[in-house]
C-alpha positions as CSV (number, residue, x, y, z in Angstrom):
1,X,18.4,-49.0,-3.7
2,X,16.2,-46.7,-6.2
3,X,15.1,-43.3,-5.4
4,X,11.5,-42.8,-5.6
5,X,9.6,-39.1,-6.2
6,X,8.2,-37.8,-3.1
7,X,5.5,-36.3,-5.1
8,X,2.3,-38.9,-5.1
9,X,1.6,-40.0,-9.1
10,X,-2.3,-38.6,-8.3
11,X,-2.9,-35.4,-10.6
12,X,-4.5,-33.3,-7.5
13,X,-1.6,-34.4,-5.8
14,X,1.1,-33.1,-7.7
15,X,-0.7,-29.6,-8.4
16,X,-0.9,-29.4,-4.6
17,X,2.5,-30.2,-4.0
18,X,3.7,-27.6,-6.3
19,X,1.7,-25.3,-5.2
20,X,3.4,-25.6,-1.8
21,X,6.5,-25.2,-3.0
22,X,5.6,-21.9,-5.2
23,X,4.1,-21.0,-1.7
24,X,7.9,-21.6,-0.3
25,X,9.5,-19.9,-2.3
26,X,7.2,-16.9,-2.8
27,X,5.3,-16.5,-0.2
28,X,7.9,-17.0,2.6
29,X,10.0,-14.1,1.3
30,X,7.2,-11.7,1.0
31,X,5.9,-12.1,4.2
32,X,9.2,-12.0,5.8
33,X,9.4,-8.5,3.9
34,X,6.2,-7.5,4.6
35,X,6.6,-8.4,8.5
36,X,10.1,-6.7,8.5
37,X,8.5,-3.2,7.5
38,X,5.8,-3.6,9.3
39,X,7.8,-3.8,12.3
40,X,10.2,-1.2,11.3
41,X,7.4,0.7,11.0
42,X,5.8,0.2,14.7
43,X,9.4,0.5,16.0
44,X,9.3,4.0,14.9
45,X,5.5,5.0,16.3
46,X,4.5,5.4,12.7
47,X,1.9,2.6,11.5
48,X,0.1,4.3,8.5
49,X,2.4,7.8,9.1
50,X,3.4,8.1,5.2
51,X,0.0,7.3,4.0
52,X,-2.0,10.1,6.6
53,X,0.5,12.4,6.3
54,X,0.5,12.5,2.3
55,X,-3.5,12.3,3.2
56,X,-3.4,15.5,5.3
57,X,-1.1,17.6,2.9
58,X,-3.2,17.1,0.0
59,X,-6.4,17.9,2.1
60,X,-4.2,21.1,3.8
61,X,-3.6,22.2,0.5
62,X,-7.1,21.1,-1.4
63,X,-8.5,23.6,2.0
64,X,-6.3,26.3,0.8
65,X,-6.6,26.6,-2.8
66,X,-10.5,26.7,-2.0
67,X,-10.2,29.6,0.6
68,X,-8.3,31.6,-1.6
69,X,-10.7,30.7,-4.7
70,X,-13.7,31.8,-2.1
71,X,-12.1,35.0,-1.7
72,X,-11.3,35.9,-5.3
73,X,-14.4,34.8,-6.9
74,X,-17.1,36.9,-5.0
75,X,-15.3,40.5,-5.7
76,X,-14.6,39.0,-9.8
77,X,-18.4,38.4,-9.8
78,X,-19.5,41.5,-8.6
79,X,-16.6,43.0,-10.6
80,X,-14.7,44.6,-8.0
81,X,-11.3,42.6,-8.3
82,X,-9.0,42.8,-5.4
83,X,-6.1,41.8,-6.2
């Protein structure tokens, strides 16, 4: 009784069967990560939460620093500075 390869002798072939198994045991794992935060996420209510809240804080404070720079700049122009 011999063993024979279970991978076909064609070229093709064996570059598609290896890239099946790269696909096993790469791609399995990430996209059992990947599924296991994205459902960890939905469990909490909270999809894309980090990424639009970071969002809004950055555009809260971006809104700020401009309001206060609007209300500095026009009494330095006219050179009364209220400070």
């Amino acid at each position: 009784m011999s063993f024979q390869s279970y991978i076909p002798e064609t070229y093709i072939l064996q570059w598609l069967a290896s890239l099946s198994i790269w696909f096993l045991l790469i791609g399995i794992p990430l996209l059992t990560i990947s599924t296991f935060c994205y459902c960890l996420a939905r469990s909490t209510g909270n999809v894309a939460g980090v990424i639009v809240d970071t969002t809004a804080k950055r555009v809260r404070s971006y809104q700020q620093q401009q309001r206060k720079r609007d209300k500095v700049e026009p009494a330095v122009e006219e050179g009364r500075a209220y400070v």
